[in-house]
C-alpha angles and dihedrals in degrees: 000000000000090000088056093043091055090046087054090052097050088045100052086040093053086040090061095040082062097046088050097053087040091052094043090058097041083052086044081053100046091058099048080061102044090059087040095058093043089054087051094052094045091051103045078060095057083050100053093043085055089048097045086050095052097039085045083054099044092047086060094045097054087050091048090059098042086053079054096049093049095060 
């Protein structure tokens, strides 16, 4: 009984040495894609900045062109 108590232990202890190393690389994980997902939304902002300008742009140009028109 004591053999098997000792194997118990060993095991539960190896166990949480391997949850602990798993944990440690899902956490590791989990932060790659936190900064990944902050670069992506930093960067879909860019992008719509860059989309609002030109169709700002775009928008003048055609009435431009209709005031032209008009004349």
């Amino acid at each position: 009984l004591e053999s098997m108590q000792k194997m118990t232990e060993e095991h539960t202890d190896q166990m949480e040495e391997e949850i602990n190393l798993l944990f440690n690389f899902a956490q590791g994980a989990a932060n790659v894609w936190d900064v990944h997902e902050v670069g992506l939304a930093k960067l879909e902002k860019e992008l719509q900045e860059h989309l609002e300008n030109s169709r700002h742009r775009h928008d003048q140009s055609i009435q431009e062109k209709e005031a032209n028109l008009d004349i």
